[in-house]
N, CA, C and O atoms as a printed pandas DataFrame, in Angstrom:
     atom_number atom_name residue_name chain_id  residue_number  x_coord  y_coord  z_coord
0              1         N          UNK        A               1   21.016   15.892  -46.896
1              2        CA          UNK        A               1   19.702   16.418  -46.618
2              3         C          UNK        A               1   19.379   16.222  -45.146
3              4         O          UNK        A               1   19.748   15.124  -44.729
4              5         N          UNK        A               2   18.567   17.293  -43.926
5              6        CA          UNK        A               2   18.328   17.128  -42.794
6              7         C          UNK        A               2   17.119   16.412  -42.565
7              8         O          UNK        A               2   16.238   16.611  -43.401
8              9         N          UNK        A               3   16.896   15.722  -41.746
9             10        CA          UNK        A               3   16.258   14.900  -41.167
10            11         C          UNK        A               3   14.467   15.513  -41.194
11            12         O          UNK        A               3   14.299   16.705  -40.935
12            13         N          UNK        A               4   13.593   14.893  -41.419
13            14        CA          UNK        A               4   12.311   15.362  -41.182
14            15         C          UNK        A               4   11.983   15.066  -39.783
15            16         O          UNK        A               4   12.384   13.989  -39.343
16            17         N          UNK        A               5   11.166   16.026  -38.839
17            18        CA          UNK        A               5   10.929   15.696  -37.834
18            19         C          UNK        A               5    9.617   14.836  -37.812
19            20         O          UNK        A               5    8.782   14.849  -38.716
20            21         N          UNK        A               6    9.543   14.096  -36.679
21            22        CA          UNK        A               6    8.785   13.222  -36.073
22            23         C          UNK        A               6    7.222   13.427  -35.827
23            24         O          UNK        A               6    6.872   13.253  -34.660
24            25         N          UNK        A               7    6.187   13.784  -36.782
25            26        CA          UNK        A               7    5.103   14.749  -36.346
26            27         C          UNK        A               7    4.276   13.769  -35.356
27            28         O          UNK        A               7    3.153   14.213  -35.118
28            29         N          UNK        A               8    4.556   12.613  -34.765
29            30        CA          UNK        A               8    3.886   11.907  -34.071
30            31         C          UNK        A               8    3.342   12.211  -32.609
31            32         O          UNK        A               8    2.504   11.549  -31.998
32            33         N          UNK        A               9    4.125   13.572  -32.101
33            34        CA          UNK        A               9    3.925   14.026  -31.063
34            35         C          UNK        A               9    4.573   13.483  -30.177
35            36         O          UNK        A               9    5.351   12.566  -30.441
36            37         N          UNK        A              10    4.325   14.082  -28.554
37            38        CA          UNK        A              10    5.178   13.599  -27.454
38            39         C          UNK        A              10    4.961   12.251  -27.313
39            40         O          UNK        A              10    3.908   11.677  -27.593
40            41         N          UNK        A              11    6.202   11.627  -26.773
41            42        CA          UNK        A              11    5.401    9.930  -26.104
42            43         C          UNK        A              11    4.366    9.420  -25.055
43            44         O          UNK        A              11    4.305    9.930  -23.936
44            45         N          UNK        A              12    3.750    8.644  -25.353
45            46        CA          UNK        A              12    2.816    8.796  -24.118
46            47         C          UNK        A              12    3.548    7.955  -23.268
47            48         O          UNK        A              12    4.448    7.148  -23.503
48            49         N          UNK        A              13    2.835    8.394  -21.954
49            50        CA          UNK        A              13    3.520    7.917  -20.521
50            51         C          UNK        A              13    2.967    6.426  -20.817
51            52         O          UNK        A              13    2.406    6.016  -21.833
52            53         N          UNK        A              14    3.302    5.715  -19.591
53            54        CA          UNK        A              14    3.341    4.184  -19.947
54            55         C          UNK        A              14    1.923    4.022  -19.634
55            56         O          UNK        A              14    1.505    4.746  -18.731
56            57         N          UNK        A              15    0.944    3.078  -20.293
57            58        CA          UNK        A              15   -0.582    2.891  -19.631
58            59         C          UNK        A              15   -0.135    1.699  -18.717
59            60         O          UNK        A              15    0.487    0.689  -19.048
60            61         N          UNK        A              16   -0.604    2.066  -17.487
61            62        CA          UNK        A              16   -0.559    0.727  -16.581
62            63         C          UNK        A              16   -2.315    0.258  -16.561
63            64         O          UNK        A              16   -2.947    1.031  -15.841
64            65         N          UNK        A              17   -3.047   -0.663  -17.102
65            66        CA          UNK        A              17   -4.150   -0.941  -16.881
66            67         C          UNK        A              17   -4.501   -1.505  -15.009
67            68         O          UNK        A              17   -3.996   -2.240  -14.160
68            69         N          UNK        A              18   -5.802   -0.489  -15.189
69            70        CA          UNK        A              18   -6.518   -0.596  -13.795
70            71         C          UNK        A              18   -7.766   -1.476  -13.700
71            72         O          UNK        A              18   -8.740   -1.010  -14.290
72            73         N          UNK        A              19   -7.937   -2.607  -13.103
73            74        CA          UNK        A              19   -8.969   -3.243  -13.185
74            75         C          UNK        A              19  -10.080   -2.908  -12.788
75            76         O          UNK        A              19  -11.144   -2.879  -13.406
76            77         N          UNK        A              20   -9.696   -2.474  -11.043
77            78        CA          UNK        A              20  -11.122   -1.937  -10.210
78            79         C          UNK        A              20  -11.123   -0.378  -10.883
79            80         O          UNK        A              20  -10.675    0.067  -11.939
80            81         N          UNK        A              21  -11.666    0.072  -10.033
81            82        CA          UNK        A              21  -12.274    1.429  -10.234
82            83         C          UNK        A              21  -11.501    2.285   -8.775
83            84         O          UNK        A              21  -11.910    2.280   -7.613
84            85         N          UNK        A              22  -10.469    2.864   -9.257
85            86        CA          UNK        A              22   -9.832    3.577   -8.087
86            87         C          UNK        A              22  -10.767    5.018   -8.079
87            88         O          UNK        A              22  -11.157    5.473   -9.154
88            89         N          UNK        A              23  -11.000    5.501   -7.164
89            90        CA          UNK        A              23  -11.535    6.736   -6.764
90            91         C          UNK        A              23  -11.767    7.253   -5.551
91            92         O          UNK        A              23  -11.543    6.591   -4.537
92            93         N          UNK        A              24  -12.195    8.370   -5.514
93            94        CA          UNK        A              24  -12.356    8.898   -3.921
94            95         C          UNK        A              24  -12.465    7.989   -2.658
95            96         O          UNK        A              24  -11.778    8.081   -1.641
96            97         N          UNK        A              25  -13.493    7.063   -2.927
97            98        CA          UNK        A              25  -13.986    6.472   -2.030
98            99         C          UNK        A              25  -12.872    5.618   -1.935
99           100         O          UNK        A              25  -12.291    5.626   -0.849
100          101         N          UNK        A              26  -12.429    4.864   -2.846
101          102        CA          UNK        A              26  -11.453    3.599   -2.793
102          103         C          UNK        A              26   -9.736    4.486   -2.162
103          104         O          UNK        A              26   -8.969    3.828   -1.459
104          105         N          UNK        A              27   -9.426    5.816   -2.515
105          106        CA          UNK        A              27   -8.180    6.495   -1.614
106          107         C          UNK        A              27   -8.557    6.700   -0.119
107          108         O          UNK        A              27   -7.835    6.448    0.845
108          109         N          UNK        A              28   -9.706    7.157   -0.103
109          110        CA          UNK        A              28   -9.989    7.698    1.318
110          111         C          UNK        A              28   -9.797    5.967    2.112
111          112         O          UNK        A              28   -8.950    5.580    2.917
112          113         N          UNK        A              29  -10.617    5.447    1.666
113          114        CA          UNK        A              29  -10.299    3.714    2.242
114          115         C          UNK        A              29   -9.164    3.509    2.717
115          116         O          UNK        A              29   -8.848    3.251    3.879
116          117         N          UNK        A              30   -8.398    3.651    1.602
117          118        CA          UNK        A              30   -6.702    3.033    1.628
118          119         C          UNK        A              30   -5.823    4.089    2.427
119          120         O          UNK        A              30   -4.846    3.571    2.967
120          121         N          UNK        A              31   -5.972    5.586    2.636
121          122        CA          UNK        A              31   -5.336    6.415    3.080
122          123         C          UNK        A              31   -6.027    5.605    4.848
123          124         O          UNK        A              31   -5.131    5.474    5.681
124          125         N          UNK        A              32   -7.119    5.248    5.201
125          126        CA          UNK        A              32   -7.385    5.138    6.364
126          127         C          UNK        A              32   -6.649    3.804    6.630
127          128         O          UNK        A              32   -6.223    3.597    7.766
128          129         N          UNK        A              33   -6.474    2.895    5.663
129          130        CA          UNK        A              33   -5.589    2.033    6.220
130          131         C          UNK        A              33   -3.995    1.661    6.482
131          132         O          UNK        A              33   -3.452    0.702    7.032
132          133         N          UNK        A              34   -3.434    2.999    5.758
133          134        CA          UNK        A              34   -2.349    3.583    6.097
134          135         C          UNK        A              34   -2.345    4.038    6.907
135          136         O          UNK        A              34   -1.203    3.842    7.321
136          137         N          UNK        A              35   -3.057    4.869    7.906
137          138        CA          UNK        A              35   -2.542    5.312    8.328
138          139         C          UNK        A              35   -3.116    4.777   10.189
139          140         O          UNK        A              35   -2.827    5.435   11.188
140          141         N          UNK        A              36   -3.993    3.393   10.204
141          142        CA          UNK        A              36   -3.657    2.695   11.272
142          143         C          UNK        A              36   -2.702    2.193   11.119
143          144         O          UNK        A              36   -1.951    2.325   12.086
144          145         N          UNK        A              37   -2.013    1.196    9.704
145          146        CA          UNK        A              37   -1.299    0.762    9.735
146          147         C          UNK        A              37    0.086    1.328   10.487
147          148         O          UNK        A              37    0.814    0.726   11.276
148          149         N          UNK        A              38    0.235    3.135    9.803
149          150        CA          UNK        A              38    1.383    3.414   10.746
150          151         C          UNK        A              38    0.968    3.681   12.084
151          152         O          UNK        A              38    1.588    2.852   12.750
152          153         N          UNK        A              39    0.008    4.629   13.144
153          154        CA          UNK        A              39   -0.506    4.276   14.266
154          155         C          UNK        A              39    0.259    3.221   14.601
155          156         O          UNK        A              39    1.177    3.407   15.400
156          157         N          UNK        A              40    0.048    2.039   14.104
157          158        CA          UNK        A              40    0.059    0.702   15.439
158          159         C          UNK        A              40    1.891    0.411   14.710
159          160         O          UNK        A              40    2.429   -0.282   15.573
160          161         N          UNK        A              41    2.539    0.568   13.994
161          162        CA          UNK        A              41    3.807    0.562   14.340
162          163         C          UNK        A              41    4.580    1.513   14.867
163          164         O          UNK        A              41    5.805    1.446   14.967
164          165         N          UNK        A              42    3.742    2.603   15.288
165          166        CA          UNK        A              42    4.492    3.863   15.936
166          167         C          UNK        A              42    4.341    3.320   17.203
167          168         O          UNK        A              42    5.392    3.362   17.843
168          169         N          UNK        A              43    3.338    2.789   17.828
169          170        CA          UNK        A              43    3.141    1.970   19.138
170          171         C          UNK        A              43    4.208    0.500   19.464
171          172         O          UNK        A              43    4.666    0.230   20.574
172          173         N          UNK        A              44    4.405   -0.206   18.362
173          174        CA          UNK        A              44    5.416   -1.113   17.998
174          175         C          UNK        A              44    6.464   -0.833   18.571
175          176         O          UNK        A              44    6.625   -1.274   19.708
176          177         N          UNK        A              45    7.506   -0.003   17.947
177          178        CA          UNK        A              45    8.422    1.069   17.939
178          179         C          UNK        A              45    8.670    1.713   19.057
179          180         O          UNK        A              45    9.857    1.803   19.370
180          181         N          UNK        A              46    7.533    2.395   20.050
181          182        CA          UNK        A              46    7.505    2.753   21.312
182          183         C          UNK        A              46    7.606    1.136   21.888
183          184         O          UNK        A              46    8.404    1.116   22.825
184          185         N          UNK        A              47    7.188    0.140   21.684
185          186        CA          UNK        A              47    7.302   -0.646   23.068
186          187         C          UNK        A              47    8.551   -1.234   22.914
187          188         O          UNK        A              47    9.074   -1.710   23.922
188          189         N          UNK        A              48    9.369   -1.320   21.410
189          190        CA          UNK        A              48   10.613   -1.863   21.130
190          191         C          UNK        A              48   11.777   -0.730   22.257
191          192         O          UNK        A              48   12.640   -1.023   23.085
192          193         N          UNK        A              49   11.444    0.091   21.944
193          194        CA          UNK        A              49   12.650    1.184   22.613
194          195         C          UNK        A              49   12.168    1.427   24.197
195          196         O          UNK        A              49   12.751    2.169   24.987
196          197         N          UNK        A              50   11.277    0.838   24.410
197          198        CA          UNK        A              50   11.095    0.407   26.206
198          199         C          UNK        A              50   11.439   -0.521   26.233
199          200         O          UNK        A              50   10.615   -0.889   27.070
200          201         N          UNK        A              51   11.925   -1.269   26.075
201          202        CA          UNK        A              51   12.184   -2.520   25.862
202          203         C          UNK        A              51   10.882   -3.344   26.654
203          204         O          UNK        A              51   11.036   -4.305   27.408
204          205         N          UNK        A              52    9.803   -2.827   26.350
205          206        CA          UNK        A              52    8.683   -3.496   27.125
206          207         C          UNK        A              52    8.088   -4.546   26.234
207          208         O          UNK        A              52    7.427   -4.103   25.296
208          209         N          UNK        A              53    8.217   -6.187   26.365
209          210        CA          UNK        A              53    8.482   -7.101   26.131
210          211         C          UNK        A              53    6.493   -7.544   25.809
211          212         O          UNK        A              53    5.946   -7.861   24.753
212          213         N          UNK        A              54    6.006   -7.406   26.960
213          214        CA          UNK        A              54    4.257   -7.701   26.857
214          215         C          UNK        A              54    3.857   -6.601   26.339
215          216         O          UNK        A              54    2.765   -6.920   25.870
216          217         N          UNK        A              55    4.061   -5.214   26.050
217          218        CA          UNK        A              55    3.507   -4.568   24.880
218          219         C          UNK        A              55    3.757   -4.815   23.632
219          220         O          UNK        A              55    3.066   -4.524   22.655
220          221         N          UNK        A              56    4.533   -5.236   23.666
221          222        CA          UNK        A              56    5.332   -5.470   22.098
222          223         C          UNK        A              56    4.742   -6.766   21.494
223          224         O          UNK        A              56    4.246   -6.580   20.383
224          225         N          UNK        A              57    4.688   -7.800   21.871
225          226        CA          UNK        A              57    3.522   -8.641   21.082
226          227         C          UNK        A              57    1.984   -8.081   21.077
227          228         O          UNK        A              57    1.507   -8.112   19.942
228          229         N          UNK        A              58    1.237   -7.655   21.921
229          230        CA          UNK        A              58   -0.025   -7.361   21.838
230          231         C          UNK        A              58    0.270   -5.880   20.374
231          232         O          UNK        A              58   -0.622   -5.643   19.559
232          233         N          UNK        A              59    1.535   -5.165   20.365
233          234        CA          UNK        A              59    1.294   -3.947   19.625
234          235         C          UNK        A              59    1.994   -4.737   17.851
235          236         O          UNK        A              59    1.718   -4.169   16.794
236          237         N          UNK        A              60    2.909   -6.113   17.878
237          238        CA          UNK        A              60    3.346   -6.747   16.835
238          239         C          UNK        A              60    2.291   -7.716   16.486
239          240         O          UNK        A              60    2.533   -8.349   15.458
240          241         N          UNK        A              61    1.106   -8.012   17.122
241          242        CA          UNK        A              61    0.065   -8.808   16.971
242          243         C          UNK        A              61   -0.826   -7.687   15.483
243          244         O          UNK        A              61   -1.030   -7.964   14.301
244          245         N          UNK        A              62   -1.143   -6.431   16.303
245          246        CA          UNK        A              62   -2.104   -5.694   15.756
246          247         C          UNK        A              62   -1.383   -4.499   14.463
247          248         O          UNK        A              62   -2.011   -3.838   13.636
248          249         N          UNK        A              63   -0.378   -4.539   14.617
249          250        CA          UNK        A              63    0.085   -3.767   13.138
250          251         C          UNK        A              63    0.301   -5.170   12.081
251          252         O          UNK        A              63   -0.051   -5.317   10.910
252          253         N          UNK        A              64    0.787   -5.798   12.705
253          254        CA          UNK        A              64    0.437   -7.746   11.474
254          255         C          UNK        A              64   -1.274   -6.994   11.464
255          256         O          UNK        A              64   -1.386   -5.887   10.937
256          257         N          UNK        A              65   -2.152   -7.472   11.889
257          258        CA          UNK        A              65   -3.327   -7.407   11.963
258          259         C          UNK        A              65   -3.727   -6.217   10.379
259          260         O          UNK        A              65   -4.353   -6.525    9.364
260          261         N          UNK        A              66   -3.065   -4.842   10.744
261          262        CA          UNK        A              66   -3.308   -3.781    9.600
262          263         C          UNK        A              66   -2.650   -4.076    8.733
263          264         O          UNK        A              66   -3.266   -3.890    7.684
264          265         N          UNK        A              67   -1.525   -4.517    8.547
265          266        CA          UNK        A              67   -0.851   -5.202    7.428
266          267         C          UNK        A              67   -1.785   -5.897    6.745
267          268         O          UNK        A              67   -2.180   -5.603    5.616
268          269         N          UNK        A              68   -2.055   -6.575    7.229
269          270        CA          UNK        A              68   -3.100   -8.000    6.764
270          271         C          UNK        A              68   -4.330   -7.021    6.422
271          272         O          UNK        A              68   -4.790   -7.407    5.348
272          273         N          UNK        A              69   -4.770   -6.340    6.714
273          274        CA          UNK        A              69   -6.456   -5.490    6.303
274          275         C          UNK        A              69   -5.497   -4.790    5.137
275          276         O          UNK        A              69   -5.853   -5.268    4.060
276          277         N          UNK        A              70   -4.744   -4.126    5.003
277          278        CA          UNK        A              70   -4.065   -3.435    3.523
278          279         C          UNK        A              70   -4.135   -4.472    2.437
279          280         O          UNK        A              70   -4.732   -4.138    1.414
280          281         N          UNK        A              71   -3.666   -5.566    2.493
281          282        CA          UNK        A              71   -3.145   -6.073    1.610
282          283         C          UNK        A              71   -4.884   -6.938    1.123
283          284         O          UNK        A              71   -5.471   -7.044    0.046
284          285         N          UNK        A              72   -5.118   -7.275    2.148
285          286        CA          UNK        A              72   -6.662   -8.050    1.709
286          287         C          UNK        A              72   -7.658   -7.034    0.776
287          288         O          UNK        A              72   -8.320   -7.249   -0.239
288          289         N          UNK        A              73   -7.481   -6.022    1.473
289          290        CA          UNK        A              73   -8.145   -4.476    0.530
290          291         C          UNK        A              73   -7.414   -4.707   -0.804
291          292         O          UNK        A              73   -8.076   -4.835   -1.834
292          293         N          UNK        A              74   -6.019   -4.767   -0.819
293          294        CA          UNK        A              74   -5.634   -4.262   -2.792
294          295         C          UNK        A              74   -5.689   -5.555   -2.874
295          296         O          UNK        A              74   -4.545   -5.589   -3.328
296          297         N          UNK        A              75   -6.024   -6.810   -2.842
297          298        CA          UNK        A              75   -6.427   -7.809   -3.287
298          299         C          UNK        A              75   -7.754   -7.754   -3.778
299          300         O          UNK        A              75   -7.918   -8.021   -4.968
300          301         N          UNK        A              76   -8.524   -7.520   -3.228
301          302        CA          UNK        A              76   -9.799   -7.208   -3.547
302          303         C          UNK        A              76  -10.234   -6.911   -4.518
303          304         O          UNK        A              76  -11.020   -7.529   -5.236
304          305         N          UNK        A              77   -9.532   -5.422   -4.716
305          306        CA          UNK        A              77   -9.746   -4.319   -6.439
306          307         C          UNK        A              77   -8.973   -5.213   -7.101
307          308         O          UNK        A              77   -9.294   -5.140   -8.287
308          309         N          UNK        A              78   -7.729   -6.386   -6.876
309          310        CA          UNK        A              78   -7.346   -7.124   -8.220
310          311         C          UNK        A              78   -5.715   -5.965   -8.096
311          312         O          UNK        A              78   -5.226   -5.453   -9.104
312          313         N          UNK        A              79   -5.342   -5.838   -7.190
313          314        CA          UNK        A              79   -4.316   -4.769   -7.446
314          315         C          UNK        A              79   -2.690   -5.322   -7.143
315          316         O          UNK        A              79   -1.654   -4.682   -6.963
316          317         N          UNK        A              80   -2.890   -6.403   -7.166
317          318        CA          UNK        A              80   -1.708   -7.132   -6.059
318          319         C          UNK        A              80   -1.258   -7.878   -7.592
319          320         O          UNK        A              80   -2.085   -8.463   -8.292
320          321         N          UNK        A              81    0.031   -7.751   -7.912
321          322        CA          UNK        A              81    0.661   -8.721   -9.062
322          323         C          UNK        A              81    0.879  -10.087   -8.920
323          324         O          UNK        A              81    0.835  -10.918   -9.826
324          325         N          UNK        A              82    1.172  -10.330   -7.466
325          326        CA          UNK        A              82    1.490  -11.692   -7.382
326          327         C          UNK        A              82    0.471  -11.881   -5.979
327          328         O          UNK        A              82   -0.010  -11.051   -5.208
328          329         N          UNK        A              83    0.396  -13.284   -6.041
329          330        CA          UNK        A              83   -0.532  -13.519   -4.336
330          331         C          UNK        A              83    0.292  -13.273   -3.150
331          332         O          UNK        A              83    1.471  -13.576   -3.334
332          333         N          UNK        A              84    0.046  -12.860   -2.109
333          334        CA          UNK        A              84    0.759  -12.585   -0.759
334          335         C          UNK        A              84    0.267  -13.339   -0.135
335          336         O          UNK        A              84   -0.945  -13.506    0.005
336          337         N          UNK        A              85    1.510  -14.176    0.556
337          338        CA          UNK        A              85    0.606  -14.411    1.771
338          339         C          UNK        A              85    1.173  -13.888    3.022
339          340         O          UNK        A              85    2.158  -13.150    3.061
340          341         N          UNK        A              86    0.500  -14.309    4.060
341          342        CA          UNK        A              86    0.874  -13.614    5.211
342          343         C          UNK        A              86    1.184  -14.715    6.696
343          344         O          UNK        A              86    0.315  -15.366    7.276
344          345         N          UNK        A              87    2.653  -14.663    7.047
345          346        CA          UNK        A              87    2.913  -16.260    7.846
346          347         C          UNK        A              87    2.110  -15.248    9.516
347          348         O          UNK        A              87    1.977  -15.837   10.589
């Protein structure tokens, strides 16, 4: 005898539970801190390939700096799995 099919329907995708409240306001946030974040390593990057030595800490000072504002942001909403820290 053949098999009865499965009337349970498709599978659902995986639920990842969200604590905060992601939305417009909270992407537009995070898209702005992406995208100093890249800004100041595109400046990084330029002072690495000059090999210009006193730009390059003042420009490795301030992308640490956006690093550090990203991560304090998805800490915030509760979005971070484990604690980060930052040396």
């Amino acid at each position: 005898m053949g098999r009865r099919a499965d009337h349970r329907g498709p599978p659902r995708p995986l639920e990842v539970p969200v604590i905060g409240v992601i939305d417009d306001g909270f992407l537009n946030r995070y898209r702005e801190l992406l995208d100093a974040e890249s800004a100041a390593f595109d400046e990084l990057e330029h002072s690495v390939e000059d090999g210009d030595r006193e730009h390059y800490e003042l420009d490795f000072g301030t992308w640490r700096e956006n690093v550090a504002r990203r991560i304090a942001f998805l800490d915030r909403h509760d979005l971070l799995s484990d604690p980060v820290t930052t040396a």
